[in-house]
VOVEXVEX-545737 format. One record per residue: x, y, z of N, C-alpha, C in turn; residue in one letter. Coordinates in steps of 0.1 Angstrom, whole numbers. Atoms other than C-alpha are relative to their C-alpha. Layout:
<sites>
X,Y,Z,X,Y,Z,X,Y,Z,A $
...
</sites>
This chain:
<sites>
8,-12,0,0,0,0,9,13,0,X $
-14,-12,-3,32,24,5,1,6,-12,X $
-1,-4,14,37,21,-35,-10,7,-5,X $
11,-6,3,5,28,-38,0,13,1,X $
3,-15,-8,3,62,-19,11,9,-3,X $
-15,-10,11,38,71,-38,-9,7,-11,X $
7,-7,14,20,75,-68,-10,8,-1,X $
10,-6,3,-9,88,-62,-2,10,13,X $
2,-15,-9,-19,122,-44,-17,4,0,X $
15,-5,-2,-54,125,-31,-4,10,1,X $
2,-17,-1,-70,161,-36,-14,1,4,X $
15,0,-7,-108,153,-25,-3,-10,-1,X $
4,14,0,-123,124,-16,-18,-1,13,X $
10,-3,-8,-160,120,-3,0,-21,-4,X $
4,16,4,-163,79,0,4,-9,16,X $
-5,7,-12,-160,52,32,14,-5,-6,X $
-11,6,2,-126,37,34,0,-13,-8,X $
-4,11,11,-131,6,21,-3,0,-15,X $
-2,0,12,-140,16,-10,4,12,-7,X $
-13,-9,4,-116,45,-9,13,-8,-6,X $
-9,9,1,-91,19,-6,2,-11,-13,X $
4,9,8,-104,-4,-33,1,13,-13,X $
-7,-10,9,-101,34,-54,11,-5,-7,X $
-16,0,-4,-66,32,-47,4,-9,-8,X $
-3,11,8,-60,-3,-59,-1,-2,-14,X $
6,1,14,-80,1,-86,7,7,-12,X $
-8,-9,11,-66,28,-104,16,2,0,X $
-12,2,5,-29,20,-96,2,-11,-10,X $
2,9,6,-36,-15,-109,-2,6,-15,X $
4,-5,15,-52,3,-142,17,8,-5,X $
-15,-14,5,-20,28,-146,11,-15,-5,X $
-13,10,0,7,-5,-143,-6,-9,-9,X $
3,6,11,-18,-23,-171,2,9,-15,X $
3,-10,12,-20,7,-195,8,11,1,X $
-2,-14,0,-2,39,-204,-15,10,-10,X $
14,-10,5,-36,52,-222,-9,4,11,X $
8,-9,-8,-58,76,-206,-13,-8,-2,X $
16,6,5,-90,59,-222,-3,-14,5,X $
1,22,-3,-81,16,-215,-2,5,17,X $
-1,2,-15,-72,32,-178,-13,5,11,X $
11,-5,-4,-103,51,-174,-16,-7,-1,X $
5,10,2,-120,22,-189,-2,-10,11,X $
4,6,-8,-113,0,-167,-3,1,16,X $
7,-4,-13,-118,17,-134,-14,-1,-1,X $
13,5,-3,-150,20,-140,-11,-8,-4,X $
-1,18,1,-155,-15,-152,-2,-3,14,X $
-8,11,-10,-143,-26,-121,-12,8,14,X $
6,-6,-17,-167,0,-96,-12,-4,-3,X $
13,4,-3,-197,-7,-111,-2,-17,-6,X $
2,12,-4,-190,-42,-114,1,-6,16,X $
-1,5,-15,-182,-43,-76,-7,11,9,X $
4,-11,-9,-201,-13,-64,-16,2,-9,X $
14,2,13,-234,-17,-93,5,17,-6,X $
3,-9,8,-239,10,-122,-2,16,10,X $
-13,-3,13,-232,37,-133,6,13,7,X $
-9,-10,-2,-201,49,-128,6,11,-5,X $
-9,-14,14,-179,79,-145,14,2,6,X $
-9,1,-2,-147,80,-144,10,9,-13,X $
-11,-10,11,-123,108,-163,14,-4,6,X $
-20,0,0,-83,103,-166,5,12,-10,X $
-2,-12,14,-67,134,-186,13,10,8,X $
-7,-7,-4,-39,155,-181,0,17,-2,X $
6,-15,-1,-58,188,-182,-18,0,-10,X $
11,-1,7,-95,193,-182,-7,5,15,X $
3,-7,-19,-122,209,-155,-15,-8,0,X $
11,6,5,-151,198,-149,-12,5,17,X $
11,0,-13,-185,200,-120,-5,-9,-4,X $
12,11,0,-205,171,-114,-5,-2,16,X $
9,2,-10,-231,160,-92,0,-15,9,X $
0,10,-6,-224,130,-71,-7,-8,15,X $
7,3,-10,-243,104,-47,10,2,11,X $
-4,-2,-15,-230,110,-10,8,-14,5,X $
-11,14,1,-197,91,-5,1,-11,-12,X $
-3,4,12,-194,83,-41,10,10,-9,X $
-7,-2,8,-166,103,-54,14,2,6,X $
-17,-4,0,-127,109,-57,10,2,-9,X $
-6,-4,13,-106,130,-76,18,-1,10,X $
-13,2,-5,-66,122,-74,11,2,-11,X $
-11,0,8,-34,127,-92,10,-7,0,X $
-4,11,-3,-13,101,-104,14,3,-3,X $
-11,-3,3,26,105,-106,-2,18,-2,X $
-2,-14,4,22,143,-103,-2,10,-16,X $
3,-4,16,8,146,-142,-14,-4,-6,X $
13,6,7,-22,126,-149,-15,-1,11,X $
14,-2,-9,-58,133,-129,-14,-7,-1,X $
14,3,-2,-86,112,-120,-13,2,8,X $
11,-6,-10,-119,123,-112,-10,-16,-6,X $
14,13,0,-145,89,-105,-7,3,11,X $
14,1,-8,-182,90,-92,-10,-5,-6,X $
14,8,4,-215,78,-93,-10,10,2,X $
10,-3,-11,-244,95,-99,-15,-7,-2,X $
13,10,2,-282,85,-103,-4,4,-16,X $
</sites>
């Protein structure tokens, strides 16, 4: 989990731990399969709303802005190696 928390730099986070944590995993795992922004953003949220149900959203991009509306402890935006930014949530 140490490597983990190298790489990635949390800037908001509204979510319980365990599936902060499961974040975390998720989208380092996606980064060390993929250097694309699109496969990596792909499969994050693959992976939440196959283990967390529908529908997720999930942006990767190294510059872009954005507002959204999210269910209550369903989101987290983070930066990965100091260059590449993920914002994932759910909403209805």
């Amino acid at each position: 989990n140490n490597r983990i928390m190298a790489n990635l730099k949390v800037i908001s986070v509204d979510m319980e731990d365990d599936m902060h944590n499961f974040a975390l995993q998720t989208i380092q795992e996606s980064f060390d399969e993929s250097n694309s922004e699109r496969l990596v953003s792909q499969r994050i949220k693959k992976n939440f709303d196959d283990h967390y149900q529908p529908a997720w959203s999930c942006i990767v991009g190294r510059d872009f802005g954005s507002h959204v509306v999210h269910q209550t402890k369903r989101y987290i935006f983070l930066c990965y190696h100091e260059s590449v930014y993920v914002l994932l949530w759910k909403s209805n």
